[in-house]
N, C-alpha and C positions, 0 to 999 in steps of 0.2 A: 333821529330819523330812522325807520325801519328798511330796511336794506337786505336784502339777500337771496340766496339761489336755492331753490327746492326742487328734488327729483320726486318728492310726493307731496301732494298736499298738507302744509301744515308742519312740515317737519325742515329743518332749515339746513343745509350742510356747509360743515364748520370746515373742511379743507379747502383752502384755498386752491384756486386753480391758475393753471399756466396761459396764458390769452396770447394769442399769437390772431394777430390782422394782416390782412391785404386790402387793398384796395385799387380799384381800375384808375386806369390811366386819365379816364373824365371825372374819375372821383366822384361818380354817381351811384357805383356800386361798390360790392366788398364781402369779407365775409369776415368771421371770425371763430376760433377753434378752439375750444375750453379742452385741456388736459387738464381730467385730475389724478393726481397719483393716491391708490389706495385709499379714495371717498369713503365716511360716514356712511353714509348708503348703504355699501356692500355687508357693513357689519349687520346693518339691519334689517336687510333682504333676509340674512342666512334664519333667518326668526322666523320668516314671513314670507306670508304667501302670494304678496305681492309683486309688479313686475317694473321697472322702468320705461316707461314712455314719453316723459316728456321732461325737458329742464324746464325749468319759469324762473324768470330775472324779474325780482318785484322792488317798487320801490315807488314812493309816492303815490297811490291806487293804480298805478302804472303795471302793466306786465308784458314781458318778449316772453314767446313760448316757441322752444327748439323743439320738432320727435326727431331730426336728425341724432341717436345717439347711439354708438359704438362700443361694447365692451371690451377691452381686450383679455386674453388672459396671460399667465406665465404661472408656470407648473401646476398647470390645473385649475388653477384658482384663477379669479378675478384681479385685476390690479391696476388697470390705467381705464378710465372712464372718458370717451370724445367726443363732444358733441360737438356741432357746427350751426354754426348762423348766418341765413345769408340776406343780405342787406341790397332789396331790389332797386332803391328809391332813395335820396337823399334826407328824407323824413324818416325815415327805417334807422341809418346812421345816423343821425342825429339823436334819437332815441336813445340807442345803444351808446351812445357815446355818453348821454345825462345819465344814465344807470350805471357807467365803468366810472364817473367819476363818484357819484355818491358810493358807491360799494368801496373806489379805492379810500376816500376820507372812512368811511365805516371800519373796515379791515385790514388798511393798511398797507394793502395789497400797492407795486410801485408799479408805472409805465418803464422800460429802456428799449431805445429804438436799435431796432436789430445794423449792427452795423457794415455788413454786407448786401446791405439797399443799393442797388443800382438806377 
């Protein structure tokens, strides 16, 4: 299965990222917050003259597309990548949830439920 997350067209980033979810109390909505620490990406911006605008989560001819994305820096440089997704509709989560499961069989990437849930 092809599986995976691009900040550009065509080109695929091999760091895995940190997914941290919420979701509302009717569980109709939600969101979710990709941290990546020190992306593939940033190596290949520094080349290029290209810019970051959008994540894409592909998989199946399927795609979610984020612009929500934030760069951070530390000492000057680039280092932590954020993007956000927010989930209006129970079809939207759903979605997002058949793409974290085929990405986590692809890379291995694990779920742990954070344990200070109230």
């Amino acid at each position: 299965m092809n599986v995976f997350i691009q900040f550009l067209k065509n080109l695929n980033e091999k760091t895995l990222p940190i997914v941290n979810l919420t979701k509302s109390r009717n569980s109709k909505t939600g969101t979710a917050t990709f941290i990546f620490v020190e992306p593939d990406i940033f190596t290949i911006l520094k080349t290029s003259d290209k810019k970051i605008q959008n994540m894409y989560l592909c998989w199946e001819n399927k795609q979610i597309i984020s612009k929500d994305i934030k760069v951070i820096f530390k000492n000057g440089k680039p280092f932590l990548l954020k993007v956000l997704l927010i989930f209006k509709n129970s079809k939207e989560w759903f979605e997002f949830l058949q793409f974290m499961t085929a990405y986590s069989k692809e890379t291995g990437l694990s779920f742990t439920e954070n344990p200070f849930t109230f």
